[in-house]
N, C-alpha and C positions, 0 to 999 in steps of 0.2 A: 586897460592896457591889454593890447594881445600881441604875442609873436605868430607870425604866420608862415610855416614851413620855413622855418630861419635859419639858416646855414652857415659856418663861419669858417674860416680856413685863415692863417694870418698868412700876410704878404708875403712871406720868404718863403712859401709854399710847403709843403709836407701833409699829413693826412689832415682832415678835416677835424675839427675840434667840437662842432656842436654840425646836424645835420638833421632836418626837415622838421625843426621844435616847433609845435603848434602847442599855447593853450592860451585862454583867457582869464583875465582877473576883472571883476566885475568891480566899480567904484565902492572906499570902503572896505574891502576885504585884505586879509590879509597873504601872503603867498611866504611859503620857505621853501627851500632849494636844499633837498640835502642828498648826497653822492662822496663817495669814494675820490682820494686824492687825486687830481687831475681827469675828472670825469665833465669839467666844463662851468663849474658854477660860478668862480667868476668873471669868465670868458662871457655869462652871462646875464651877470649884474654890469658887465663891462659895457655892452653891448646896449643894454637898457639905459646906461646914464650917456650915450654917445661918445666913448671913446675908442670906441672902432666901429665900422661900419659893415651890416651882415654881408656876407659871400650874395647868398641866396635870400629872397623872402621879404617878408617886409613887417616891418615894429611898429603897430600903431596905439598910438595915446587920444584917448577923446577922440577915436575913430579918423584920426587926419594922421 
C-alpha cells in the first residue's frame, strides 16, 4: 500500500484536511496512525477503504 502526496479537502470546501501524505507500507507489516483529535486519521483510514476520493495524489495497492 502507498499514499502518494495525497491531499483531501471534502466537497463542501474549507481547509484541507490531509495534504501531500506520502509513505509506504510494505506487504505484511503493520501501520498505526496515531494524532491529536481531528488531525485526519480517519479521513484517512476513510480514504484507504474508498469512501472518499483523494483531492490530490494517488492510493496505490499492489502498485495499480
Amino acid at each position: 500500500m502507498e499514499f502518494r502526496n495525497v491531499s483531501f479537502q471534502y466537497p463542501a470546501g474549507g481547509r484541507r484536511i490531509l495534504n501531500a501524505i506520502s509513505f509506504h507500507a510494505r506487504p505484511g507489516t503493520r501501520v498505526g496512525v496515531a494524532g491529536p483529535s481531528g488531525s485526519g486519521k480517519s479521513t484517512l483510514v476513510n480514504l484507504l477503504a474508498r469512501f472518499y476520493e483523494p483531492s490530490d495524489g494517488a492510493i496505490l495497492i499492489d502498485q495499480t
